[in-house]
C-alpha positions in Angstrom: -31.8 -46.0 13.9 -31.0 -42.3 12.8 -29.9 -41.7 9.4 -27.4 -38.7 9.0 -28.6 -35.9 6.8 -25.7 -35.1 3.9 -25.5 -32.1 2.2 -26.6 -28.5 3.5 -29.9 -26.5 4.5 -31.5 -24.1 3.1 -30.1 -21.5 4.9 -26.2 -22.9 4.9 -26.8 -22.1 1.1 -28.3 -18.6 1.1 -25.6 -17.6 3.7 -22.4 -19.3 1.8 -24.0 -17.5 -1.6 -24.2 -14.3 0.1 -21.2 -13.9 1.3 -19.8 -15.0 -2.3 -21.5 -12.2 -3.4 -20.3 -10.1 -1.6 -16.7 -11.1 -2.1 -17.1 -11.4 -5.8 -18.7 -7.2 -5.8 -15.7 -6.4 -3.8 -13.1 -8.3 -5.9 -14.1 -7.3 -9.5 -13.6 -4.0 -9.9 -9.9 -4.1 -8.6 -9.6 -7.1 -10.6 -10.4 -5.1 -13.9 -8.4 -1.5 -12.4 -5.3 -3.9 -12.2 -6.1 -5.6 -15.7 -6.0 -2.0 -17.3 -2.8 -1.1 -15.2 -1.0 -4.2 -16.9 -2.4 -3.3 -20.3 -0.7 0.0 -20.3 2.4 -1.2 -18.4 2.7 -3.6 -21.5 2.3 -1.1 -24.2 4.9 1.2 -22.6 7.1 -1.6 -22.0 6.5 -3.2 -25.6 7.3 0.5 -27.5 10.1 0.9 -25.0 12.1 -2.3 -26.0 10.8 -1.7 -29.7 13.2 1.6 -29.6 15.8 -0.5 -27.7 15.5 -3.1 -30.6 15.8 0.1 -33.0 19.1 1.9 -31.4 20.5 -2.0 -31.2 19.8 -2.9 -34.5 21.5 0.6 -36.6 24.5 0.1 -34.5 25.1 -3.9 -35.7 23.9 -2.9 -39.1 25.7 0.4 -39.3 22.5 2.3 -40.9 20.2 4.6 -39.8 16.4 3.4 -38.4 13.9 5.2 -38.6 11.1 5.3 -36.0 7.9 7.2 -38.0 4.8 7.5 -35.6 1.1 8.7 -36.4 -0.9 9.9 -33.6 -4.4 10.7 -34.2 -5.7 9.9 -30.7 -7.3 7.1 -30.0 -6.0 5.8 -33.0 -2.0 5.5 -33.4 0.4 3.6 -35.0 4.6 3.2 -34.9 6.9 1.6 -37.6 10.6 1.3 -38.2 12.4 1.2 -41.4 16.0 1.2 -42.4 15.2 3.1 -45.8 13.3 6.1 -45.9 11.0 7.6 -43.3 7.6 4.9 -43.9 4.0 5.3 -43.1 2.7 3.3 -40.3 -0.9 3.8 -40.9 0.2 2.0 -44.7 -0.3 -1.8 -44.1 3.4 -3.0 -44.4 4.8 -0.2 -45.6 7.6 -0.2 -42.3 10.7 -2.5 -42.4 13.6 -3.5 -41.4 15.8 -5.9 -43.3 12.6 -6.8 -45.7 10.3 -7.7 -42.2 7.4 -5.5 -41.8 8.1 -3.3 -37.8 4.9 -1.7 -37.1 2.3 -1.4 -34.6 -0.8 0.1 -34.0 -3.5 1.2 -31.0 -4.5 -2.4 -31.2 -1.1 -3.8 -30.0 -2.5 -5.4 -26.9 -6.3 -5.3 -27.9 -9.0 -8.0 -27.1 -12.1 -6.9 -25.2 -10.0 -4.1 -22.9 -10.0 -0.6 -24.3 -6.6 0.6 -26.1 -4.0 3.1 -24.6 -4.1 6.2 -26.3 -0.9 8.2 -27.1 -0.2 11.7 -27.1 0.9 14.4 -28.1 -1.3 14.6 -31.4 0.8 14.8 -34.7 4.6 13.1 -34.9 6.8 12.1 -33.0 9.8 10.6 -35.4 13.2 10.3 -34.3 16.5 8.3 -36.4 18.8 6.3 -34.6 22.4 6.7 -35.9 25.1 3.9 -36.8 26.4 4.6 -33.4 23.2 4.3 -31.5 22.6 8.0 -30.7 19.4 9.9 -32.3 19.8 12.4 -34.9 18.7 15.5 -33.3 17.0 15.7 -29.8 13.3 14.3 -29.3 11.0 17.5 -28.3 8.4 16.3 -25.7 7.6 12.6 -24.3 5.2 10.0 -25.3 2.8 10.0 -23.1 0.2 6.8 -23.0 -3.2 7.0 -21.0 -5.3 4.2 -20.3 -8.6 4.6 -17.5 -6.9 7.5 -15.9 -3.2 6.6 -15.8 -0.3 7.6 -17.5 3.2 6.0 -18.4 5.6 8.5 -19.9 8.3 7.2 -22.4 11.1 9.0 -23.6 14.5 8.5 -25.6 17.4 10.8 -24.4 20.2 11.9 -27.1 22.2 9.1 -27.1 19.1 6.5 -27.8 18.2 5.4 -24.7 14.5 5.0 -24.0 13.1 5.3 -20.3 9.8 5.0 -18.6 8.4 7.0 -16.0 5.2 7.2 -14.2 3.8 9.1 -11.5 0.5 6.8 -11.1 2.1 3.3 -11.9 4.1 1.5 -8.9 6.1 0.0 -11.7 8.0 3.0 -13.0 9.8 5.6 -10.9 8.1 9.2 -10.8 8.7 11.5 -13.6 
């Protein structure tokens, strides 16, 4: 009586492995390309609909906000206050209605490297009681992470938009 072998050879194993291997060298580096795209897709979105939050919220409360920014790149930092201009890199030091409304560089951290923002120096803009800014916003906000860009800017009447030429989820600037 023959007894039937189970499990695999030698040589089933070393093939099935290599071609893992392969698979796995090819599949990585996109994988971690595409993790970095949705990082800085995130961080544009999140500062987008923090703006958006902004122009809503000093139209219902009938008060100016205040969006202060610090960019020292890498490092920057955004907060909102409904009092004077505020200091984002202060810890708690931006707010809204008493709750503290700032971010930083580290926004969407972890073990991925943080978008950085540009240009250097200010970019600080007040939303009026009816939703439009206070005077126009010179330049864009420009965020770069491994090579791509997402531009985000806020036209005269408050409205913030995102536009990139290297990110399939924003139109072209």
């Amino acid at each position: 009586m023959h007894m039937k072998n189970k499990g695999f050879t030698v040589l089933e194993l070393i093939v099935t492995l290599t071609i893992v291997t392969i698979l796995l060298t090819v599949a990585v580096p996109s994988f971690n390309a595409m993790l970095l795209d949705k990082k800085l897709i995130g961080a544009a979105e999140k500062m987008k609909a923090d703006m958006d939050w902004a122009r809503t919220t000093a139209i219902k409360n009938n008060t100016n906000i205040i969006m202060n920014t610090s960019i020292a790149s890498p490092n920057w930092c955004y907060g909102f206050s409904d009092g004077a201009a505020c200091d984002c890199t202060v810890a708690n030091n931006c707010t809204v209605e008493g709750i503290t409304r700032q971010y930083n560089q580290a926004l969407l951290g972890g073990t991925l490297p943080s978008p950085t923002l540009s240009p250097n120096g200010a970019f600080n803009i007040t939303f009026l009681p009816r939703g439009m800014l206070a005077a126009s916003v010179a330049g864009v906000l420009t965020m770069t992470l491994n090579g791509r860009t997402a531009d985000i800017s806020v036209s005269r009447l408050g409205r913030g938009n995102i536009c990139s030429n290297n990110l399939g989820q924003f139109n072209n600037c």
